[in-house]
C-alpha positions in Angstrom: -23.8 121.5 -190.4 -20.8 123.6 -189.1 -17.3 122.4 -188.5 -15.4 123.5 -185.7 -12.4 122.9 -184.1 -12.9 120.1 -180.9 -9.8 120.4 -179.6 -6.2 121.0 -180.8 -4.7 118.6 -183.0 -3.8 115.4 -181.6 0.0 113.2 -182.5 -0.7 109.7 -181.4 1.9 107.2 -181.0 1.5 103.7 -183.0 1.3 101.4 -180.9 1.3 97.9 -183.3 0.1 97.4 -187.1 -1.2 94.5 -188.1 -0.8 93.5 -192.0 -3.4 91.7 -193.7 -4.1 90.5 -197.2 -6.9 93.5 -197.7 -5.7 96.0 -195.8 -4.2 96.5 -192.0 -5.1 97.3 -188.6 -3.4 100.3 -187.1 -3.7 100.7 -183.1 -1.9 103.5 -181.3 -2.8 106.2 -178.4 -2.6 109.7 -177.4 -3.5 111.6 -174.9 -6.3 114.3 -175.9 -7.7 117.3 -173.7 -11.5 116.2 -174.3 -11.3 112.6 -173.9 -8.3 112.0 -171.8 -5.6 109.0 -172.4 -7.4 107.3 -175.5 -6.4 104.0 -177.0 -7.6 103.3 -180.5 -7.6 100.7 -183.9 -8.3 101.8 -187.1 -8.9 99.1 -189.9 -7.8 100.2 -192.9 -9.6 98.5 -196.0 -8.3 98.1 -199.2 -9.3 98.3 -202.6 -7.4 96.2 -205.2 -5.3 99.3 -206.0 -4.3 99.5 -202.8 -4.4 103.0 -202.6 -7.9 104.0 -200.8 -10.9 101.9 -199.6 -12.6 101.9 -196.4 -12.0 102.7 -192.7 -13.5 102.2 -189.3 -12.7 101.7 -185.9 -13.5 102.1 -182.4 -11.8 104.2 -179.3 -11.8 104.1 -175.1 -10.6 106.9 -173.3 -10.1 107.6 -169.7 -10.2 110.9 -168.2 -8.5 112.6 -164.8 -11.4 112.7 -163.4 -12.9 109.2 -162.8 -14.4 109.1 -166.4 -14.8 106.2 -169.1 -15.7 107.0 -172.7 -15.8 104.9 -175.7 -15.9 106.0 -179.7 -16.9 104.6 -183.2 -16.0 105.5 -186.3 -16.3 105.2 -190.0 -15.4 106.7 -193.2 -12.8 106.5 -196.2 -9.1 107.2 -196.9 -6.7 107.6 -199.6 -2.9 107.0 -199.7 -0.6 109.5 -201.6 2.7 108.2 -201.7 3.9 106.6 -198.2 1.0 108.9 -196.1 -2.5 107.6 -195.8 -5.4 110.4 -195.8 -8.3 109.4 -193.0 -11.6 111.2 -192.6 -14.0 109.5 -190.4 -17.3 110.1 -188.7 -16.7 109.9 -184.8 -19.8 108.7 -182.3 -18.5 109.2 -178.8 -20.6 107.9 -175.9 -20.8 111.6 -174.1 -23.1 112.5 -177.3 -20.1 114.2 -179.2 -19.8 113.8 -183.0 -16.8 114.5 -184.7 -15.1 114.6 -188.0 -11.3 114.0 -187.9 -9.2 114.3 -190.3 -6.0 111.6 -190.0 -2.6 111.3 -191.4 -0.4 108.5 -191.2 2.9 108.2 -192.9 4.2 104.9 -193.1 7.9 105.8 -192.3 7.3 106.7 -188.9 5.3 105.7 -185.8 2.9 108.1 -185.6 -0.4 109.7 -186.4 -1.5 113.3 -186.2 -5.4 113.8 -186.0 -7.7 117.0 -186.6 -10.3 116.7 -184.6 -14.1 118.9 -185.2 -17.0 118.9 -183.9 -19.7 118.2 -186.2 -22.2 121.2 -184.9 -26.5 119.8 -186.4 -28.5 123.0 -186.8 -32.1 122.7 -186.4 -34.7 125.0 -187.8 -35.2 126.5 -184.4 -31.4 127.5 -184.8 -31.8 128.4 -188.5 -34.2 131.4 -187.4 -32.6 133.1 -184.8 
């Protein structure tokens, strides 16, 4: 597999958070050059320590151009002081797959995403 970059990084806006007893529910949006003006949640699972655990979510974005795409995601994260450390496995309904990595700092209202595409070789690939 080979990472490259999707499209330049992305600074989303927070849009609510909603606290819960095992973790919390962030949803925000951004506007992004492959997928248009996208609206998002990430649940953000705890473990006891509170300091990583789980994540997963799911995306819609609308592009310029009449079209509709939607996006699932999983992975883990890790909190290092007040900033929480994403990376997640995207599925987006155009056949993309990404890997983005996430930051969120708790003392502000917003989120910066790296976004690659995950690139599957196949042998046919492998021999040329």
């Amino acid at each position: 597999m080979e990472l490259k970059k999707r499209q330049d990084d992305t600074l989303a806006e927070v849009t609510s958070i909603e606290v819960k007893a095992d973790g919390m529910i962030i949803s925000a949006k951004a506007d992004m050059p492959s997928y248009g003006k996208v609206r998002f949640s990430i649940n953000v699972q705890s473990s006891g320590e509170r300091n990583s655990g789980s994540c997963f979510g799911s995306g819609r974005g609308s592009t310029a151009d009449g079209n509709f795409l939607a996006g699932i995601f999983s992975g883990r994260w890790h909190r290092e002081g007040t900033t929480a450390f994403m990376n997640y496995i995207v599925e987006v309904s155009n056949g993309d797959r990404n890997l983005d990595m996430v930051e969120f700092d708790s003392t502000t209202d917003q989120i910066k995403i790296q976004h690659f595409a995950c690139l599957l070789y196949t042998s046919d690939a492998a021999d040329e």
